[in-house]
N, C-alpha and C positions, 0 to 999 in steps of 0.2 A: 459183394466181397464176403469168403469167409471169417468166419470166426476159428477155423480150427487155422493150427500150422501149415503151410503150406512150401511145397520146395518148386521154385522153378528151375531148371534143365535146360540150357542153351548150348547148341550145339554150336558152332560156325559153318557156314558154308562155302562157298566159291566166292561170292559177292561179300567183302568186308559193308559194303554201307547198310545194307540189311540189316546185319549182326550190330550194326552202332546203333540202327534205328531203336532197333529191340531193347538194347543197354538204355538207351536216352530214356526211353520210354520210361522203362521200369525205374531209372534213376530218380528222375523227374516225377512220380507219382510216389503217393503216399501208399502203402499196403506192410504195415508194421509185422504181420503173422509170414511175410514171404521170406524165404531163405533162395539167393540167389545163385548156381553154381554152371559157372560155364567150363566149359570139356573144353581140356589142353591133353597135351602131350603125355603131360606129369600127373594129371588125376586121373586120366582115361581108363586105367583098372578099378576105379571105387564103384560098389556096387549102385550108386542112386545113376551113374553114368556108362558105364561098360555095356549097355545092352541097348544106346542111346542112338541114332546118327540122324544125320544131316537128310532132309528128303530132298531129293532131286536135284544136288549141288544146292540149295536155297539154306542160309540158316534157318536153325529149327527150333522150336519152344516145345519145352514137355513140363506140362502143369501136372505137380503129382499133389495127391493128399491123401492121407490115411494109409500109405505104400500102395496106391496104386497111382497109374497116369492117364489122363485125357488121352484124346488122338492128338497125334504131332498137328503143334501151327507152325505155318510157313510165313501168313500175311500179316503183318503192324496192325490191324482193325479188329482181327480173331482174338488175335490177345491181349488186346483194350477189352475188350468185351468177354473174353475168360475170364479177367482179374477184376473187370470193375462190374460187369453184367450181373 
């Protein structure tokens, strides 16, 4: 886990249960430095998301720090292991 601030980026996909997993996940786990922002309709021009999407109809995780981002996760075990690894 970092120490600096950290933004995570959830896009939705085709499959809502994905995108719950992802929310549970993160819910459920302690990471006090994460800032959580999932992309709707209404924030989709903000610049931490406008340049964001979905890979392959799958929701998607984009782990940023410092203004930049990891490569897109797709799978619940990638990003156990972004955040807690």
């Amino acid at each position: 886990m970092s120490n600096q601030s950290q933004e995570l980026v959830l896009i939705p996909g085709n499959e809502k249960e994905s995108e719950k997993d992802f929310l549970d996940y993160v819910r459920g786990s302690f990471h006090p430095n994460l800032v959580v922002v999932l992309k709707t309709e209404k924030n989709a021009s903000l610049p931490l998301v406008q340049s964001r999407n979905a890979k392959e109809g799958l929701a998607t995780a984009y782990l940023c720090e410092q203004q930049s981002c990891r490569s897109p996760i797709t799978a619940l075990a990638d990003l156990e292991e972004a955040l807690d690894g």
